[in-house]
C-alpha positions as CSV (number, residue, x, y, z in Angstrom):
1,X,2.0,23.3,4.2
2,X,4.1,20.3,5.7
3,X,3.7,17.1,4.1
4,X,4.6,14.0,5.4
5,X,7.8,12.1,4.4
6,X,10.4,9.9,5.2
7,X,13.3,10.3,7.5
8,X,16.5,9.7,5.9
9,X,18.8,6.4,7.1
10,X,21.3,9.1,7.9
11,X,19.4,11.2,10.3
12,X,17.8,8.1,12.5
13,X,19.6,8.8,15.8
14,X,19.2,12.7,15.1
15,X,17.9,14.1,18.3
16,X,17.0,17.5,16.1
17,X,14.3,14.9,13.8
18,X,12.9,13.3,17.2
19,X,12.4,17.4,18.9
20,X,10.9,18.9,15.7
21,X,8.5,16.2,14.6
22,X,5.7,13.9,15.0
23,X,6.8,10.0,14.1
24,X,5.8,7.0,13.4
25,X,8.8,4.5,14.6
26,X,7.5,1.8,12.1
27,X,7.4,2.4,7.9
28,X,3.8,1.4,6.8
29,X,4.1,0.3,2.9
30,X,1.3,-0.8,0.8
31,X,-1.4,1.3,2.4
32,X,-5.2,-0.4,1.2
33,X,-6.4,3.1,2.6
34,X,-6.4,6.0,4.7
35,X,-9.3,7.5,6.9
36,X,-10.6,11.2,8.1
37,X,-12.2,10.9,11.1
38,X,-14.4,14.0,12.9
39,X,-15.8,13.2,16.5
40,X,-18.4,15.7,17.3
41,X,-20.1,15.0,20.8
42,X,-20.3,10.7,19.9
43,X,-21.0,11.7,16.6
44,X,-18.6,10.1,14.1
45,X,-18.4,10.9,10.2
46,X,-16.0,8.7,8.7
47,X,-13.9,9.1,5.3
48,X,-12.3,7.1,3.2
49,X,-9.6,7.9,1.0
50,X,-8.0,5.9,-1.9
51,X,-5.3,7.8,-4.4
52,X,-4.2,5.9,-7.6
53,X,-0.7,5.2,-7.4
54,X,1.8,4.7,-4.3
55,X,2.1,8.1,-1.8
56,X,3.4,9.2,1.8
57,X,0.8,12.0,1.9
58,X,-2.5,12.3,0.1
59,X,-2.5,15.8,0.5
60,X,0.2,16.1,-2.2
61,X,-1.8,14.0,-4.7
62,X,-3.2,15.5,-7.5
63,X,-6.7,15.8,-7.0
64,X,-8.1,14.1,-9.5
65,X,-6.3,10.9,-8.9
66,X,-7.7,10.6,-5.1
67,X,-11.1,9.5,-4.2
68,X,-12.9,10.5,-0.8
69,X,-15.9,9.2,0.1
70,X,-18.2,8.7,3.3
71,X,-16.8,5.1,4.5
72,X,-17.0,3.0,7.8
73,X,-15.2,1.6,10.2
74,X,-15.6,-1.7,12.2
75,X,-17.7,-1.0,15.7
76,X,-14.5,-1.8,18.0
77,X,-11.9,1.4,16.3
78,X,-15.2,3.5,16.3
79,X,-15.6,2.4,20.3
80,X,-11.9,3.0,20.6
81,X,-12.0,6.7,18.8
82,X,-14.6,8.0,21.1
83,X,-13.7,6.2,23.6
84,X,-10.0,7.9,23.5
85,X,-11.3,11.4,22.1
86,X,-14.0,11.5,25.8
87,X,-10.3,10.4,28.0
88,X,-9.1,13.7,26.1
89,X,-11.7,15.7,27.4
90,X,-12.7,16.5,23.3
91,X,-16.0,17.4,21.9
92,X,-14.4,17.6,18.9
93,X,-11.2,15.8,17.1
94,X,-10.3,14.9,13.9
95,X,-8.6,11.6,13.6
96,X,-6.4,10.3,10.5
97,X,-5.9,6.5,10.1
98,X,-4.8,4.1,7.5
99,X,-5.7,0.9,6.4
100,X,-2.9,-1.5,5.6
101,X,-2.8,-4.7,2.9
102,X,-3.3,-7.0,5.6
103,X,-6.1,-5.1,6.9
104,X,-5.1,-3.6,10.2
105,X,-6.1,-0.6,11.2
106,X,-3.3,2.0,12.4
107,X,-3.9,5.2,14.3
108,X,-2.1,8.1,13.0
109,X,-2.7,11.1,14.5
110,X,-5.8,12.4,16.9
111,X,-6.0,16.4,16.1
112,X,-8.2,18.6,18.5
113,X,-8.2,21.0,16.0
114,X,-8.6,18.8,12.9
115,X,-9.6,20.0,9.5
116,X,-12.7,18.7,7.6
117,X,-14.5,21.0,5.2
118,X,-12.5,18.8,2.5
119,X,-14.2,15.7,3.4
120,X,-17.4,14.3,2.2
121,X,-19.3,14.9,5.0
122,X,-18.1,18.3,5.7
123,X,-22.2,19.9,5.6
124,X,-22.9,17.6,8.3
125,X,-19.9,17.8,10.4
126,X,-20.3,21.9,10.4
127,X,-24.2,21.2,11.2
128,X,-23.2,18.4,14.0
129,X,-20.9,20.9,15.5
130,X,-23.3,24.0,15.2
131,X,-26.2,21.9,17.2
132,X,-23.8,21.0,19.6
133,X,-22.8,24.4,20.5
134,X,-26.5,25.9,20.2
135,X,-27.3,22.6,22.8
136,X,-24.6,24.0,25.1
137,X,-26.0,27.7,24.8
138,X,-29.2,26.5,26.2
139,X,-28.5,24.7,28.9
């Protein structure tokens, strides 16, 4: 697995960095915290994540200093994330986000083929996408 990290000064201008990865042009510090989203249909099941001390990825946290619960988002980002996912032509994406010390909200990534059976909500998200797809069988 591919965490995320920082691009070295040194390689800015590398073409190679800019073909082989995703980036984020602007360094986000002091990150208040970070949210799983799954779309399912305009189903959304929001996750909040908080880790203990200071981190680029929270996948490389230990466990038992992060803490993922259900959370919310304010009505315009949810608008915006099905709004964007639909333009896509998604039934299903999982977005990540983060929430900064200010308190603005920043897009990070919209994944068509998202993860989520490590998030809080992962029961309902598998049952959200299994009624969906019996709907479509029926119709």
């Amino acid at each position: 697995m591919l965490f995320t990290a920082s691009v070295p000064p040194e390689h800015f201008g590398d073409v190679r960095a800019r073909a082989t990865a995703n980036q984020l042009q602007r360094e986000i510090a002091d990150k208040a915290a970070e949210y799983r989203v799954a779309v399912v249909g305009e189903k959304l099941f929001v996750s909040e994540v908080h880790a203990a001390s200071p981190y680029l990825d929270v996948r490389a946290v230990d466990p038992e200093n992060v803490i993922d619960e259900p959370g919310g988002l304010p009505d315009s980002v949810q608008d915006a994330i099905r709004s964007v996912t639909r333009e896509f032509g998604l039934l299903f994406a999982a977005w990540d986000l983060l929430r900064d010390a200010e308190g603005t909200i920043w897009a990070l990534e919209l994944n068509p083929a998202g993860q989520w059976a490590f998030t809080p909500d992962s029961d309902d998200i598998t049952h959200a996408i299994a009624d969906h797809l019996e709907e479509a069988a029926n119709q």
